[in-house]
C-alpha positions as CSV (number, residue, x, y, z in Angstrom):
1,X,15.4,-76.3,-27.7
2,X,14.5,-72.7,-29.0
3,X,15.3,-71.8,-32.8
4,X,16.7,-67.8,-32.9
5,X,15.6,-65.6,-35.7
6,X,18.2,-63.7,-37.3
7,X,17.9,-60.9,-34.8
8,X,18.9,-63.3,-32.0
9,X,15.3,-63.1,-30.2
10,X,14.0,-66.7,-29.9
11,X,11.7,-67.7,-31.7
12,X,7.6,-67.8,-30.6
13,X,9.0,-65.0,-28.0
14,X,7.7,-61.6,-29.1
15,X,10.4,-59.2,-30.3
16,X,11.0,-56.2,-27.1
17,X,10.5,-53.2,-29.1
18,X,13.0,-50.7,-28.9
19,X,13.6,-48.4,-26.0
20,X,12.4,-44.9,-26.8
21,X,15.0,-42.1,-26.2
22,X,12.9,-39.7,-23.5
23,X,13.6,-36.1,-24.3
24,X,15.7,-34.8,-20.6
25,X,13.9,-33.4,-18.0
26,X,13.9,-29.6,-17.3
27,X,16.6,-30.6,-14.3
28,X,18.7,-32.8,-16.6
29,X,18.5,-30.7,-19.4
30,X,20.2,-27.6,-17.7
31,X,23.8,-28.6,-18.2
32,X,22.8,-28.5,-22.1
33,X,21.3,-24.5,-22.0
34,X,23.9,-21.7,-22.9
35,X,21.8,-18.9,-22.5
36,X,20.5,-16.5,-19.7
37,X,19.9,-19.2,-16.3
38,X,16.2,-20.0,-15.3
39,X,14.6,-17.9,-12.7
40,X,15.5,-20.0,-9.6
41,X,12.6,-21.2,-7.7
42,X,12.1,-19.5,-4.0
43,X,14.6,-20.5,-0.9
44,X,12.5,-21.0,2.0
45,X,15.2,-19.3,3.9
46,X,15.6,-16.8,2.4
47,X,11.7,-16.3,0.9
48,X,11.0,-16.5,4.9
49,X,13.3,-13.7,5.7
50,X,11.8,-11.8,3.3
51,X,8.0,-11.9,4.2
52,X,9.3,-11.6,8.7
53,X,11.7,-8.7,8.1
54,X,8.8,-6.9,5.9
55,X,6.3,-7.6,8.5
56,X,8.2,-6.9,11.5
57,X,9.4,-3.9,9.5
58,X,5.6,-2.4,9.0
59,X,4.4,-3.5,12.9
60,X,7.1,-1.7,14.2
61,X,6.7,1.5,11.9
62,X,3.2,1.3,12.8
63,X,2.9,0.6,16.3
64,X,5.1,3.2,17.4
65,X,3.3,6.0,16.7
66,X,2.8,5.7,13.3
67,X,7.4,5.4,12.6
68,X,7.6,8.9,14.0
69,X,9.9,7.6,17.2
70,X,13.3,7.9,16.1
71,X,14.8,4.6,17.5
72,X,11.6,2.3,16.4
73,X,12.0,3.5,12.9
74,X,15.7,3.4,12.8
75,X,15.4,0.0,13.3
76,X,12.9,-0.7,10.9
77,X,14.5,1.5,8.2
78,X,17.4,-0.8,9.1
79,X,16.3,-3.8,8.7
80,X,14.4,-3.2,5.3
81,X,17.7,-1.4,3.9
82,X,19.4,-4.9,4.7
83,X,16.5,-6.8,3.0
84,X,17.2,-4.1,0.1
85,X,20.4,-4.6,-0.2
86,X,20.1,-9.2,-0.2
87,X,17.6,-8.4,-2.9
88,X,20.2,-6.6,-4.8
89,X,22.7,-9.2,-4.8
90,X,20.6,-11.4,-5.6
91,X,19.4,-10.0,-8.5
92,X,23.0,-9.6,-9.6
93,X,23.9,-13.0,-8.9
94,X,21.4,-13.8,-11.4
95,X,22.7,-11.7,-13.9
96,X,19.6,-10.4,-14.7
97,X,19.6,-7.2,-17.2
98,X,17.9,-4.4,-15.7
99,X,14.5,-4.1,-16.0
100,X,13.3,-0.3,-17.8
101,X,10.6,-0.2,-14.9
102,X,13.4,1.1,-12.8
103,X,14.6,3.9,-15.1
104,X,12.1,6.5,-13.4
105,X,12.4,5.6,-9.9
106,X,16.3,6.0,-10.3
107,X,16.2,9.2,-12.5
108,X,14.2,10.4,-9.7
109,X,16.2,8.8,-6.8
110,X,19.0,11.3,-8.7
111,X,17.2,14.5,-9.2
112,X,16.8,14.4,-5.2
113,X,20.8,13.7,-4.7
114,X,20.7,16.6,-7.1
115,X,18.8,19.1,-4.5
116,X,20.9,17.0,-1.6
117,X,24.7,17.8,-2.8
118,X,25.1,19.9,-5.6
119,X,26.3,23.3,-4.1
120,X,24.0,25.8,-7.1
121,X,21.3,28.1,-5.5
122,X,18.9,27.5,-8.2
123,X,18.9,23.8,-7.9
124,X,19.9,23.2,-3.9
125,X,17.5,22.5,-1.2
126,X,16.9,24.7,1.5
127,X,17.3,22.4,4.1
128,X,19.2,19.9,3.1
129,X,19.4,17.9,6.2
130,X,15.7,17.1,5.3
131,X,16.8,15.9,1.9
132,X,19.0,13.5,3.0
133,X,16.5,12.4,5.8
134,X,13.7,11.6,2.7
135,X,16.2,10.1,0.4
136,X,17.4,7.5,2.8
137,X,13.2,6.9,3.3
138,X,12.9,6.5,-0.4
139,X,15.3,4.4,-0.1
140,X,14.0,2.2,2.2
141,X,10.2,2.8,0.4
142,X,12.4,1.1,-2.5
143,X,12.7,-1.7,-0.6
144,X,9.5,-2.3,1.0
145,X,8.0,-2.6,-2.6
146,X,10.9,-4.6,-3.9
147,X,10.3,-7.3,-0.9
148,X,6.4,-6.9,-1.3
149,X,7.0,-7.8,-5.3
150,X,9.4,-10.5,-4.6
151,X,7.8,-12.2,-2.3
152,X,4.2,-11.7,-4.1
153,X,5.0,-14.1,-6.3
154,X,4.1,-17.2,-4.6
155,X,0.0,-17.2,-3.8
156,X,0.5,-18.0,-0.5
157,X,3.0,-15.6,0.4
158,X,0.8,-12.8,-0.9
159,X,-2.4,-14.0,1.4
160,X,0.2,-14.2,4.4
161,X,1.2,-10.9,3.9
162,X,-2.5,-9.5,3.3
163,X,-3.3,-11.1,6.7
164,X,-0.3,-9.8,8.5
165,X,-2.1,-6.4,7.6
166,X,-5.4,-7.1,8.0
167,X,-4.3,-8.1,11.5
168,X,-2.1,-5.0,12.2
169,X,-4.9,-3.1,11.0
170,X,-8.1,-5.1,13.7
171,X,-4.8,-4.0,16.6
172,X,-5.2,-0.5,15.5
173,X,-9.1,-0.4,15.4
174,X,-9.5,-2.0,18.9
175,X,-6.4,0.1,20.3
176,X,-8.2,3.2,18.8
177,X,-12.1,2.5,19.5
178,X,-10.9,1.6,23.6
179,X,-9.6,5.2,23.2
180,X,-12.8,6.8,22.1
181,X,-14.9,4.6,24.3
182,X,-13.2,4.7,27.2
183,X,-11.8,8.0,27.7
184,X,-7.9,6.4,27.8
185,X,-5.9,8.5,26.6
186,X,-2.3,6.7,26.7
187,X,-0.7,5.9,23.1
188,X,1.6,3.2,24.8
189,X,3.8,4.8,27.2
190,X,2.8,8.6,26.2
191,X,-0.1,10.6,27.3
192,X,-2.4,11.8,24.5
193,X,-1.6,15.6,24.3
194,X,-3.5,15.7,21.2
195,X,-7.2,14.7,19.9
196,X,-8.2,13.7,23.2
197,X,-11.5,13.6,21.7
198,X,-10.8,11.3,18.7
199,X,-10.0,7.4,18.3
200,X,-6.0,7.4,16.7
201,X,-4.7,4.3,18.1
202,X,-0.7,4.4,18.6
203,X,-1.0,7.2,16.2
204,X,-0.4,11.0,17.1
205,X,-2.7,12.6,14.3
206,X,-6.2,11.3,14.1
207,X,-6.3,11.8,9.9
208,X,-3.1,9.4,9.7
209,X,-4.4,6.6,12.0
210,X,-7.8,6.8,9.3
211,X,-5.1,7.0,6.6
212,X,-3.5,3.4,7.7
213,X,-7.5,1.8,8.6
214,X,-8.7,3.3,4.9
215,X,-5.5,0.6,3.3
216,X,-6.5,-2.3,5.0
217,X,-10.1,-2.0,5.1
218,X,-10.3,-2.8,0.9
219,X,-8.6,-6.1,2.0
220,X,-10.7,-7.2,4.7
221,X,-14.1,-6.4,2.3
222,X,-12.1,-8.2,-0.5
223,X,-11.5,-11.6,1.6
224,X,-14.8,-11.6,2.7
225,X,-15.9,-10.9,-1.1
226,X,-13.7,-13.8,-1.8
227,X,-14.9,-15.9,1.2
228,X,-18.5,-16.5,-0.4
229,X,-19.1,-19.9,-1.4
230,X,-19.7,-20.3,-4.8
231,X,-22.1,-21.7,-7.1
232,X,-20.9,-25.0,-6.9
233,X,-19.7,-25.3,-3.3
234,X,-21.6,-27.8,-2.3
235,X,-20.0,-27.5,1.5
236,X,-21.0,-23.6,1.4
237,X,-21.6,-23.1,5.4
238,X,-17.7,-22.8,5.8
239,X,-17.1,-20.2,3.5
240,X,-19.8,-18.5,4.6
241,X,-18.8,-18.4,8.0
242,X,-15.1,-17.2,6.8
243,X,-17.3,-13.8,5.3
244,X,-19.0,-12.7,7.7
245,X,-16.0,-13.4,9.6
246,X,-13.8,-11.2,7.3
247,X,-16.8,-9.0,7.3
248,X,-17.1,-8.4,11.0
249,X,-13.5,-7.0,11.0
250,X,-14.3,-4.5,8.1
251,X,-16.9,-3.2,10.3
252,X,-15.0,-3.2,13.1
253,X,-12.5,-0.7,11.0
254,X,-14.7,1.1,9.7
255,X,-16.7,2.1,12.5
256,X,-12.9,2.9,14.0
257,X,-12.1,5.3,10.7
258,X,-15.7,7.1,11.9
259,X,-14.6,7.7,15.5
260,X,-11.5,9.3,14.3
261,X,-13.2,11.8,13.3
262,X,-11.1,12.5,10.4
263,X,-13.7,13.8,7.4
264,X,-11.6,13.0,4.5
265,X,-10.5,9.5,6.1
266,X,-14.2,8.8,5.9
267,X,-14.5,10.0,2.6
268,X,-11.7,8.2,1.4
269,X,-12.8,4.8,3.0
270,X,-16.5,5.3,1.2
271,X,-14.7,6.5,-2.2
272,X,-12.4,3.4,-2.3
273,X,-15.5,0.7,-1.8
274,X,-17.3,2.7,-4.2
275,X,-14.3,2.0,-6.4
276,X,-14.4,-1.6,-5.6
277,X,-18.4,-2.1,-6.2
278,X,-17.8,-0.6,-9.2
279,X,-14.9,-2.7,-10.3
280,X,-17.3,-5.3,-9.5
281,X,-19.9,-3.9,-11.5
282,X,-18.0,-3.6,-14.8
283,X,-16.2,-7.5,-14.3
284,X,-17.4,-10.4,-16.5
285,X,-19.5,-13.2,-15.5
286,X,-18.1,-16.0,-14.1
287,X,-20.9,-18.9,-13.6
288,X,-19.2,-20.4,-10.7
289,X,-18.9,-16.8,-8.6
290,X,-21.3,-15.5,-6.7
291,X,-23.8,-13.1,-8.5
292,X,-22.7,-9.3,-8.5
293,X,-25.5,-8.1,-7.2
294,X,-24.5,-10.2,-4.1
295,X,-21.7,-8.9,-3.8
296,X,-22.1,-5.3,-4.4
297,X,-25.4,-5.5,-1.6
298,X,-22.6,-6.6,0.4
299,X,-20.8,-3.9,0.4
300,X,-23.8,-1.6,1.1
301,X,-24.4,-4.0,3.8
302,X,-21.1,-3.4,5.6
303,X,-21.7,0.7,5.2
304,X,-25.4,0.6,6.6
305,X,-23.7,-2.0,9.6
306,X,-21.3,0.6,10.5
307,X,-23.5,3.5,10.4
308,X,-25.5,1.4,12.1
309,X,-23.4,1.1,15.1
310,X,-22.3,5.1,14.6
311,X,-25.8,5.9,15.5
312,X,-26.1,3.2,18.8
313,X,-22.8,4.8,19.6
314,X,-23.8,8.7,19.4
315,X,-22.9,10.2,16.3
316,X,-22.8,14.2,17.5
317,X,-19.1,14.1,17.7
318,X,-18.8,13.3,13.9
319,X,-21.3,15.2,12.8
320,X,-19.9,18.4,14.2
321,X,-16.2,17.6,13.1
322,X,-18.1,18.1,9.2
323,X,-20.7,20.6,10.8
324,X,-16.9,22.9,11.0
325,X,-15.5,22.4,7.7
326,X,-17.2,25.8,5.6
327,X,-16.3,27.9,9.2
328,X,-12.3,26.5,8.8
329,X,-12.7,27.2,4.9
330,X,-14.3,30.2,4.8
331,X,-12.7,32.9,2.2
332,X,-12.3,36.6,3.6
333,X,-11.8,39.2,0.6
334,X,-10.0,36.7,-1.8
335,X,-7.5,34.9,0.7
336,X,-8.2,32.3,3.3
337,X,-8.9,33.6,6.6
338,X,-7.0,30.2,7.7
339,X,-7.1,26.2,7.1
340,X,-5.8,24.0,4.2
341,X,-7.1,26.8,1.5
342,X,-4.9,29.2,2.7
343,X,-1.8,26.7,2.7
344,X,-2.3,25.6,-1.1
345,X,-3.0,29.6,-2.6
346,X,0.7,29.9,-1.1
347,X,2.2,26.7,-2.0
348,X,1.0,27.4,-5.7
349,X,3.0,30.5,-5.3
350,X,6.0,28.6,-3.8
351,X,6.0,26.4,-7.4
352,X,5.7,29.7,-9.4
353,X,8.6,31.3,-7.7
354,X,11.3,27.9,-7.5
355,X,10.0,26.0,-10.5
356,X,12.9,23.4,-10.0
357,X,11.8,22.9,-6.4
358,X,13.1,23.8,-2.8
359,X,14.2,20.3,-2.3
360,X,12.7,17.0,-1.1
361,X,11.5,17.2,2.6
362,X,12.4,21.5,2.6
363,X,8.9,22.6,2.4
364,X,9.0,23.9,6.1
365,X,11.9,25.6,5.4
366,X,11.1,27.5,2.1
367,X,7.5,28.1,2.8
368,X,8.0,30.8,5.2
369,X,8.9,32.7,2.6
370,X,5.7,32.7,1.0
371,X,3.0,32.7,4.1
372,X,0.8,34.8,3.9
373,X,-1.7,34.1,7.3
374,X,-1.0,32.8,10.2
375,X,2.5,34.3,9.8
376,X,3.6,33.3,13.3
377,X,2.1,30.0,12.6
378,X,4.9,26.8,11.7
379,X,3.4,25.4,8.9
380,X,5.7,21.9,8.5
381,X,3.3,20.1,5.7
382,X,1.2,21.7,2.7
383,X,-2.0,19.2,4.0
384,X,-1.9,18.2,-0.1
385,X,0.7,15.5,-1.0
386,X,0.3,16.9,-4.5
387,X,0.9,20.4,-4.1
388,X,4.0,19.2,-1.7
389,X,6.0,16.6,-4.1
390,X,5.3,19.5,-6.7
391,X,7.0,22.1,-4.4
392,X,9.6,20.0,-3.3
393,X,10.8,18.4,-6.8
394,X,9.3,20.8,-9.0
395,X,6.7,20.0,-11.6
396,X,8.5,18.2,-14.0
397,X,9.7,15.7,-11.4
398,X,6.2,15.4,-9.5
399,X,4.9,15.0,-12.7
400,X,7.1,11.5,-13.1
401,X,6.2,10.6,-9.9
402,X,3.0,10.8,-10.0
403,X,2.5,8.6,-13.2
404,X,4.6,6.0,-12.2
405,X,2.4,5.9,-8.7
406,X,-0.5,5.9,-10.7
407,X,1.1,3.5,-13.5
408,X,1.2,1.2,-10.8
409,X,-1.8,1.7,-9.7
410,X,-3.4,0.8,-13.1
411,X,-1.6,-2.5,-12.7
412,X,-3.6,-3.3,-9.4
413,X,-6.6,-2.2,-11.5
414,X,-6.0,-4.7,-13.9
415,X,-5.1,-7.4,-12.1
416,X,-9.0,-7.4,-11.2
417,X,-9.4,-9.0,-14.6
418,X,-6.3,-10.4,-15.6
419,X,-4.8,-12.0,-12.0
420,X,-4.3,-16.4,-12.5
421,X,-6.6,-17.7,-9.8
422,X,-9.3,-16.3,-8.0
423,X,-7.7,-15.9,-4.4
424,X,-5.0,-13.5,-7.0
425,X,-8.2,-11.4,-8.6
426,X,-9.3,-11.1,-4.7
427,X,-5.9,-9.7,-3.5
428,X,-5.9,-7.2,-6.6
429,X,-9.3,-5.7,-5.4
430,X,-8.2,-5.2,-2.5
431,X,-5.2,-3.3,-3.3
432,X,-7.0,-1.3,-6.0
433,X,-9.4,0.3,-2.8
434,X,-6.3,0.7,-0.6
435,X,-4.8,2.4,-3.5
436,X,-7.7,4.7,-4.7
437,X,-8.5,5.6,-0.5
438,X,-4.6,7.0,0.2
439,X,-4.2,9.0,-3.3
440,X,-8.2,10.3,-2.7
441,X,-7.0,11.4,1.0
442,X,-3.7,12.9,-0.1
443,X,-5.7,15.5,-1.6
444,X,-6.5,17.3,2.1
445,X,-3.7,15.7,4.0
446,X,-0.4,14.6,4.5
447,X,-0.4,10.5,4.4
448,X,2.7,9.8,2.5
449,X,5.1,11.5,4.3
450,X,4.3,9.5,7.8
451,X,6.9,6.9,7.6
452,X,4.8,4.2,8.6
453,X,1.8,5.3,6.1
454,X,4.5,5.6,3.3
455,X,5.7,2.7,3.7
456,X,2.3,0.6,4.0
457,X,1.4,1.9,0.9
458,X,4.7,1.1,-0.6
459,X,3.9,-2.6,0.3
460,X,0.9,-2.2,-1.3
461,X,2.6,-1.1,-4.6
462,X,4.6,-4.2,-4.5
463,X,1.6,-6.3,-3.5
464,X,-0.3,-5.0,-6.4
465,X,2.0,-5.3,-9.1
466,X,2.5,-9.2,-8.4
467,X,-0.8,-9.7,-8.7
468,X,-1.1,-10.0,-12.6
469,X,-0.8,-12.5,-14.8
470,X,2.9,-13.2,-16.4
């Protein structure tokens, strides 16, 4: 027979304490919160449809010569407006406020609708048919990064997409080095009419194919940079293998860029892993990482390789495209006896006289009016993406643009230091040399307004800006 205390427990049995009361978990808590909702975590739906649409989207802009076929990039400008527009609701369906980030993009987004529709001489476009054709591309630019942002979020995501570029980007390389080795001249279907002479892969323009290779090229040397087994790997023989792996393919685009034959593709590529040695250079010690030293020789290493195979190859070609470049240039009495110098003396004049712009995507139309050699010449581009988004918006607006592109820019930049993880710090870099090699280039050429270059670098934006730490 067992005696109970006064508590009822028996006695010689020791007392159960008290259960404690366990504060809810996040999930059971949620029918308790009365403010804003928590970010909901990703769909793999709808996440997937995100990252297949964007990279379909970008193959098919770049594969077909570069999105200048009107059907291929119809469809792509179709399918990221869709993505655009789930993005959209879904934002609204979070009720999210909006963010101030967007404030420029969409004071600029109405500036152009501005030029486009309002019916005042000093403020419409001059070919307003163009207008509408770019705003519809901003559009879709708009989306591109949106996607790239939203779906940069998740670490894996971002790798995925980097290697759906660096891929795109060894197609292009091989496509344009059996060009130049070969003598084929086909760009799918089409016979090569021009730059027979010159590796562009399903490109038309030798300089934009370079301009696509100089984006991806940061991201190969950046995964092989990230590939190198560490300090305390103790299994290092399969990273190692991974590098010079990713470091094949670098060369392999590199030495492609060279064959193109385009000089300030060249430049660009050499600027931007400058950028990225020195980014190196100036980052912290980190005892576990391979020594800088290491890794900046590496990137010398992949430069001597592909100069390497320039000269096996025969380098004459190249050597005469830059051999040209003071005969194209050459100043006759003051003015430009032809070639980009000429182009910019009149575009600065083009600024002076419509100081509000000729409209976005005019600059064919209103330049004619300011040409001044080669007058039966068409001059469609101002070969300075600079000088153009000035003439086009006016300064005020390029001025706008410009810093938030460079704004963002300086977020990729960061991220170098500030990204979570390692495999984050290593997609950063490699957007920050993408970056710096497309804005260096748009100083002589054109790259932005090729659909398919535009939007590539758009992705890049969105890539980038993921990339640092919340």
């Amino acid at each position: 027979m067992r005696i109970r205390n006064g508590n009822g427990t028996p006695t010689g049995v020791a007392a159960r304490p008290a259960p404690i009361k366990q504060f809810p978990k996040r999930e059971e808590a949620d029918a308790f919160e009365f403010s804003a909702p928590p970010i909901p975590s990703f769909r793999p739906g709808t996440h997937l449809f995100y990252l297949a649409g964007l990279i379909a989207a970008v193959a098919v802009a770049v594969i077909f010569f570069g999105g200048t076929e009107t059907f291929s990039w119809a469809a792509a400008q179709i399918l990221l407006l869709a993505i655009g527009v789930v993005l959209l609701l879904e934002q609204l369906r979070q009720q999210d406020s909006p963010s101030r980030t967007w404030v420029v993009p969409a004071a600029l987004l109405a500036w152009v609708v501005v030029q486009w529709r309002v019916p005042i001489d000093l403020l419409a476009s001059q070919d307003r048919w163009a207008t509408g054709e770019l705003f519809v591309r901003l559009l879709v630019y708009g989306s591109a990064f949106a996607a790239a942002r939203r779906i940069s979020r998740e670490e894996k995501a971002a790798q995925r997409l980097v290697l759906a570029l660096l891929i795109l980007g060894v197609f292009e390389a091989a496509y344009g080095l059996a060009q130049y080795l070969t003598g084929w001249q086909k760009i799918l279907w089409q016979e090569r009419v021009y730059y027979r002479e010159s590796a562009t892969g399903t490109y038309v323009n030798h300089n934009h194919f370079a301009g696509f290779l100089e984006m991806v090229i940061p991201f190969a040397v950046a995964q092989a940079l990230g590939a190198l087994p560490r300090k305390k790997d103790r299994r290092s023989h399969a990273p190692a293998g991974k590098a010079a792996l990713f470091l094949f393919l670098a060369a392999v685009l590199v030495l492609a860029v060279i064959f193109s034959q385009s000089r300030m593709g060249l430049i660009a590529c050499v600027g931007s892993l400058a950028a990225m040695a020195t980014v190196l250079r100036l980052r912290g010690r980190d005892a576990a990482a391979p020594s800088r030293a290491l890794r900046a020789g590496l990137i010398l290493l992949l430069l001597a390789a592909s100069a390497a195979l320039m000269f096996w190859i025969g380098p004459e070609p190249v050597f005469t495209r830059f051999a040209k470049l003071p005969e194209q240039e050459r100043l006759s009495s003051g003015v430009a006896a032809g070639g980009r110098l000429a182009v910019w003396a009149d575009t600065l004049r083009l600024i002076r006289e419509r100081p509000l712009g000729v409209g976005l995507g005019a600059f064919e139309a209103a330049y004619t009016k300011v040409q001044t050699v080669d007058v039966n010449a068409r001059v469609d581009y101002a070969h300075n993406d600079y000088l153009q988004v000035a003439a086009e918006l006016g300064p005020v607006a390029a001025l706008l643009f410009w810093a938030m592109i460079f704004a963002l820019a300086a977020r990729a930049l960061r991220a170098c230091w500030t990204a979570a993880s390692p495999t984050r710090q290593c997609i950063a870099q490699g957007a920050t040399g993408a970056l710096a090699a497309l804005l260096l280039h748009s100083l002589t050429d054109f790259n932005l307004y090729i659909p398919a270059n535009g939007l590539v670098f758009s992705v890049v934006l969105g890539l980038s800006s993921a990339q640092e730490k919340e």
